[in-house]
Every structure is written in C-alpha cells, then in structure tokens.
C-alpha positions, 0 to 999 in steps of 0.5 A: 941327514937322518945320522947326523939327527941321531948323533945329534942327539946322542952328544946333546944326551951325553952333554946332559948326563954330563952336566947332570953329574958333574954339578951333583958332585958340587952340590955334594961336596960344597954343601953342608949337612943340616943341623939339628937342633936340640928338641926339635920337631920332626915334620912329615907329611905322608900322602898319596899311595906310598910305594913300597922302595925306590931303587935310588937313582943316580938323580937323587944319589947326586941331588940329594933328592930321595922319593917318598917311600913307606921305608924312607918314613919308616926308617925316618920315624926309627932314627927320630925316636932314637935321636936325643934331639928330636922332641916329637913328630907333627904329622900331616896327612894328605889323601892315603891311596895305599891300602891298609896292611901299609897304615897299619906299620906306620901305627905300629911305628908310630905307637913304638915312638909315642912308647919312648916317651915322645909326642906325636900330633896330626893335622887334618885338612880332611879326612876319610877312614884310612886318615882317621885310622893313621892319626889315631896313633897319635897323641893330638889330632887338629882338624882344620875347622872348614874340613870333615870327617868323611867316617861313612863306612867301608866299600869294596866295588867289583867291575864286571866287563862281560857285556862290554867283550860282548858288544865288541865280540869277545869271548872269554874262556877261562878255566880255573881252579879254586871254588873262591879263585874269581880273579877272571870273573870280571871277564865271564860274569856279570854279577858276583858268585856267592863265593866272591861275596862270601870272601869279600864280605868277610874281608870287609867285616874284619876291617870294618871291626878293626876300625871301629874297635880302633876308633872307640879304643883311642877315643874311649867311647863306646864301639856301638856309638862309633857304630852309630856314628857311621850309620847316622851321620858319616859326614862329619864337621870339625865342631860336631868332630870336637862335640863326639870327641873324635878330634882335639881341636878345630884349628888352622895350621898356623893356629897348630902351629901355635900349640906346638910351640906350646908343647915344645916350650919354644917362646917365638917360633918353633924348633923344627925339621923336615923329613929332607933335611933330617935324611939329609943331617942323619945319612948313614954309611952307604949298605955295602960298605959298612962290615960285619954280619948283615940282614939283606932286605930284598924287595918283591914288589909287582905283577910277576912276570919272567925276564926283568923288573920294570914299570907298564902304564897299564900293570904297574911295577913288574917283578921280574923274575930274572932280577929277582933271582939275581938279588937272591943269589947276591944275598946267598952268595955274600958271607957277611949276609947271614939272612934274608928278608923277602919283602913281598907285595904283589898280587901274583902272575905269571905261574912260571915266573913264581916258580922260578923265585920260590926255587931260588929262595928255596936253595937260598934257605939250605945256606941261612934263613930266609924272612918273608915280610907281607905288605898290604898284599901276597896273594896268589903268585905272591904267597907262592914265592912266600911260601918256602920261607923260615917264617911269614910275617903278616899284617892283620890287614895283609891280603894274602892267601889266594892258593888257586890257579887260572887262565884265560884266552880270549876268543875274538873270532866274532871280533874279526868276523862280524866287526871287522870283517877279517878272516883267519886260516891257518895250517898247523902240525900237532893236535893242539898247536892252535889251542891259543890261536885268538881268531878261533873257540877251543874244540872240546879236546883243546879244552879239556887239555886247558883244563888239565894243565891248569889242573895240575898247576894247582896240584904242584901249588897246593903240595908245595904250599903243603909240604913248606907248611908242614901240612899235608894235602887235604889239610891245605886243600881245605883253606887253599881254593882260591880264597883271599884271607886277611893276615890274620885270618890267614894266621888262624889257618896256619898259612902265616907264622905271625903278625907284624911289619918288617920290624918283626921280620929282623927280629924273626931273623935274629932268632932264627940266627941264635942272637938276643933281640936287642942284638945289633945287626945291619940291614942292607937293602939289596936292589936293582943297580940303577941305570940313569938313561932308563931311570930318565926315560922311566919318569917321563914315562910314568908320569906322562902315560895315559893310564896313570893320569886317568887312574890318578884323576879318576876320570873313569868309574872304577878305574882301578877295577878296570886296570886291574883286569887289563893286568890279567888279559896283558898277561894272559897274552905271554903266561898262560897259567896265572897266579891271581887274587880275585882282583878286587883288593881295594877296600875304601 
C-alpha cells in the first residue's frame, strides 16, 4: 500500500511538471510580445526588502513570470533611459525593508535617468525616512492627502538574550578577537559594551547626516531646519508636508494620475507601461549565447557556509561555499569571460567556507581581473571573501569591514541537569575530544585551546587582508578589531577602493582590461542551474515557514534582532570559527 502511495505520487509530480512545461512553451510561442508606444510612461512599484538576484526558475522562464529583485529594477530603469519611447518614470513606493546601501544605487540610478533629460514622479500613500530618501530622487513627490511623513529620526536597537539562556539553563561561552567584534554579545551581555555604542553611534551619526544633508539639498531648506523638523515634530501630515515644502502636492492616485498626463501631453488617458510588460517588450538575447568578450557578474548573497547554497526559515539565504566556487571556476574557465564582478551581501559565517571563496577568487585574479561590488552589507565573512579583489566597490551606506574572529559553544549542562532532569557520561580518547561536548563547561585547558584557535584565525584574517591591501599588519591591525565601518568610512581607512553600485564596478573592470569607459561589453549573469522540484518545494517552504510570517508580521519585538542571533548559535553547531558582524545591522 505504502508503494503504490509513493508511485502514486511520483507520476501525479510528473504529470504536473509535465503539464506545467508543456503550457509554458504555448504561452511563449502563442503570445506576443507587448508594444511600446511612443513617449510612454514607465510604471514601478518597488517595495518590501528587494533581494539582491533571483536564479530564474524554469516557472518564471516558462511564464514569463520574473520576481521583483534590485537588479531587475536596475537593469529596468537602464534599458528605459536609453529607450527613445519612454518619456519618464512614475514611481510608487511601498514599505522598503532593504537596508540602506540597496536605495542608495536606486538614487544613483534614478539621478543617471533624470540627467538624459527624463522626468521622474512619486507617489506616496505614506512614508518613513528610507521612502522619503528614494523619492528625493525624484523630480515631483505626490502624497496621498490622508497619508504622513513618518521623518522621526534613525534608531538602531540591540536585543540581549543572556537572561533568557539563563532562565533556561544555558551558558554561553565565547571567545573572540576584536575590542568592536560584539557579534556574540547578545548571548553573554545584557547591556551593550561602550565598544558596541561606540560603532553604532558613529553608523548612525553618518546616516543620519547623510539624510538630512539629502532632504535639505533636494528640497532647498535649511539643514538646521530638517533638523528641527525631525525633533519637533517627526509626525508629519500631507498639508503640513505642502507647507514645509517636503512634497509637491497632496493628491490621490487618480488626482497623480491626472498630472501625468499633464506632463506627458496625453488628452484623455495616459500613455503607459508596467515593469511586466516592459521586461517582457525589451528581453534581450539569453547571457550564454550572446558572443564576444564578456563581464560574468556572479552573486555572494548569504550566510556563509561550506556545501551548497540554499534558503533556511531561520538564516535566510545560504551561501554556499561549493557553489560559489563552482560559478567561480565557470567564469575562470570561459575565455569570452575577460573579468569578473563578485557581488557581495552577506554578513560573513563559516571561517572555513570564507577561505575557501577567497582562494578561488584569489587564483581567478592570476587569469583576469576580478571586481567586488558591495551591497548593503560585507562584513566579516563578507569582506573576507572581498578582500583579495583588483578593486572594491562600496556604497557610502554598505556596512562592511568587521575584521575580527568568534566562537561560541553552548554549555547546557544546567539545561540537562536541573531542567530536565538528564544526565550525560562520556568516554573519550585525546585531551580535547570533548572541547565542544554541550552537556559540559570547557576546563581551563579547553579554553584556552578555544582561545588560540580563535586566535590564530584573526592573525591568518588580519595578514591576509594586510597583505591584498598592501598594508602591512599593524596598519591593518589598526582599523580591523572587529569594528563595522560604513563605505565610506571604510573608503577614509583604505579598506575599499572606491564608492559606487555595480554601475561603478563594469567601469572599474573596463579600466582594469585597458578599454574606454564607453566601450561596449556584455555582462553575463553567472548563477545556480535551477532545479524545478527544488525551486517548487522552496516557494512552499519560504512562504510557509514559521519564521518568515513571524518576521514579516513583526509578531515578536525585535524579530529581526533575534533571528539574527539563532544564525549565529545555528551555525555555532557545525563552524566553530565564525566570521560575524556585530549582528545589529538594521538602522530604521
């Protein structure tokens, strides 16, 4: 019975697969693509956390369907302020829960499409300070008149969970290397260090100075005012908006609607497009089968860890340190490919696995230049596998840096013991077989093993970075310690090469391989071969986990806080040495 359940099941998957391939080939060849008319608008819509790049899956491949990523937009916004029959862009913003480094290169893209000549307005239904900041960029902001402007300031919140362990009977044990290197504070402290504060409160004076800087440059008031403005009042209305000169108008959508026909010189409706039908009208040749002389754009995006990539409903996506390297090796291997841009975000993780990208991409720049574009986060782990590059790319708001080494073992025998009434014996062969043994306290000698093997990972970590940065050891010593800099903090101490998104990266790679910067080259997106089963269970995976609608609801304070620190304690089980950021690295 149990076999024919299995086989039942097994042909009804394959009828589906079926089915589902079959009818997106008719779609594709039955279906047009959509026209564009002449001076249209572009209409977007960007919200929520805007991942980095999607592997297409065969669905979308055979639907037509692509997920909203920050390189889909990217490359959108691109192809629209070359295209003749594209007038301008109407933008609506939703709820950004990307960080900050992600809006900063769609300002930059943005202000590249105003600069051709082309309009740009934005619709609000309301906003906080990573909207507000997005819209700047535009040329006209609309906000809904029953909406506000939510311009209280910037915070950045640490959860501590010491006395949480310690109702249940867990004692952490840490060691670490780095006066700043606070990853595993939440787990050991109850309060932040004055190192933490330290790093935080110069994150947050950056920001903070950069918006306001933002707000009183676009809108041409005073930076005391905006100043002011947040102190005073930081709830603010869509008249009182009008009033302090913040927006352009109070309007609904159908009221915006109205003016951009206006703009666009349309009589009775207005000429426009949607991001769909636009990717759709404007696909270009598939990557591997377009010839001549490439970029390969490859993408870091996770917690690192050895074996593959993958999503967890508690650490996100995983980099995986097997596929990684396997993309890096197809780009080294493939002769049209003549450099590589690494695209990084990722807060670090597994030591081992780190090492294991850097080497590859180490040997992959003897053969041709390799391009590290930061995104809103390279830090620890993620500036490790950066470090080795030609040159590094970062946005001012990029947290990057965190060059400082932990572990962390957790010691449950109060847990077993007196909570739950268990006991554990063990026989062992060699001094320091038990070191990670939970049910026990390290003894001194464990310790101190744990210390010095923690120890000589920041050394290894600390040359190397020294070494790919032409600094010797104390110099980099100096602004390693753990400490989280900004991009352009981390600019000012030598540890990037220059500002900018991975507009700025192709142009670093034409230099690198002797052409103008207004040479033509390819960028091919080098990633995972997509597996439909996998790509099937995934979607019911993600969208179904526990963790993921508790995170998205916020049902629990600090949710992202705290799911932060089940990614180091996860990964504390399986990577004893671990290259994390302190691992607050939201600023709302």
């Amino acid at each position: 019975m149990l076999k024919f359940i299995k086989r039942f099941l097994i042909i009804s998957l394959v009828q589906f697969i079926l089915f589902v391939i079959i009818a997106g080939v008719a779609i594709y060849f039955l279906s047009k693509p959509p026209k564009v008319e002449d001076n249209s608008v572009l209409e977007l819509t960007i919200k929520g956390d805007l991942p980095e790049h999607l592997p297409t899956n065969y669905l979308e491949t055979l639907l037509g369907e692509k997920k909203l990523t920050l390189s889909r937009i990217l490359e959108t916004i691109e192809t629209a302020q070359k295209d003749d029959r594209i007038s301008g862009i109407y933008l609506k913003l939703g709820g950004l829960n990307c960080g900050w480094a992600k809006i900063e290169e769609l300002r930059d893209k943005l202000a590249q499409f105003r600069k051709s000549g082309k309009w740009i307005v934005v619709y609000l239904i309301s906003g906080s300070e990573k909207e507000y900041y997005l819209a700047l960029a535009a040329d006209e902001i609309y906000l809904c008149p029953t909406g506000d402007l939510y311009l209280d300031g910037l915070q950045a919140r640490v959860s501590f969970i010491k006395g949480t362990l310690n109702k249940i009977g867990i004692q952490p044990e840490v060691e670490r290397v780095g006066k700043y290197k606070s990853a595993a504070d939440t787990f050991n402290r109850e309060t932040m260090s004055d190192a933490q504060r330290e790093v935080l409160n110069s994150i947050l004076d950056e920001f903070y100075e950069r918006f306001t800087a933002a707000v009183a440059d676009r809108r041409h008031v005073d930076v005391n005012d905006v100043l002011g403005l947040i102190n005073e009042d930081g709830f603010i209305d869509a008249e009182e908006a009008i009033e302090l000169d913040l927006i352009d108008g109070s309007q609904y959508e159908d009221e915006v609607n109205a003016r951009l026909r206006e703009k666009n010189n349309d009589e009775e409706s207005l000429t426009s497009i949607k991001l769909k039908k636009y990717t759709l009208a404007t696909a270009s040749p598939v990557d591997d089968f377009v010839p001549g002389k490439k970029i390969a754009l490859i993408y870091g995006m996770g917690a690192i860890t050895t074996g593959s990539d993958d999503y967890d409903p508690l650490m996100g996506r995983i980099l995986g340190a097997d596929d990684a390297i396997s993309l890096i090796r197809k780009a080294r291997d493939d002769k049209d490919v003549k450099a590589v841009i690494y695209r990084v975000n990722s807060p670090g993780g597994s030591g081992l696995a780190s090492d294991l990208i850097w080497r590859e991409l180490m040997i992959t720049k003897e053969k041709k230049p390799v391009i590290v574009s930061m995104s809103d986060v390279a830090a620890s782990g993620g500036y490790y596998i950066s470090m080795c590059a030609d040159s590094i790319i970062a946005q001012p708001n990029t947290l990057t840096g965190s060059i400082g080494v932990l572990a962390v073992k957790m010691n449950m025998e109060e847990l077993y013991e007196e909570k739950l009434g268990m006991t554990v014996e063990s026989i062992q062969r060699g001094k320091y077989a038990a070191i990670f043994d939970e049910s026990k306290p390290m003894s001194a000698e464990e310790r101190a093993k744990f210390r010095e093997m923690v120890m000589d990972f920041y050394k290894i970590f600390v040359q190397k970075a020294a070494d790919n940065r032409g600094l010797s050891y104390a110099e980099l010593d100096a602004v390693a310690q753990g400490r989280v800099w900004t991009g352009q903090q981390a600019y000012d101490a030598g540890l990037v090469d220059a500002l900018g998104g991975v507009d700025r990266a192709i142009l670093a790679a034409k230099r690198k391989l002797g052409m103008k910067d207004d040479d033509p080259i390819h960028v091919v997106t080098l990633t995972k071969e997509p597996n439909l089963l996998t790509e099937i269970l995934r979607e019911v995976e993600v969208q179904g986990s526990p963790s993921a609608q508790l995170v998205e609801s916020a049902a629990i304070p600090d949710a992202a806080g705290l799911f932060q620190s089940a990614l180091v304690w996860r990964l504390a089980q399986d990577h004893p040495v671990m290259l994390f950021p302190p691992y607050l690295v939201h600023i709302e």
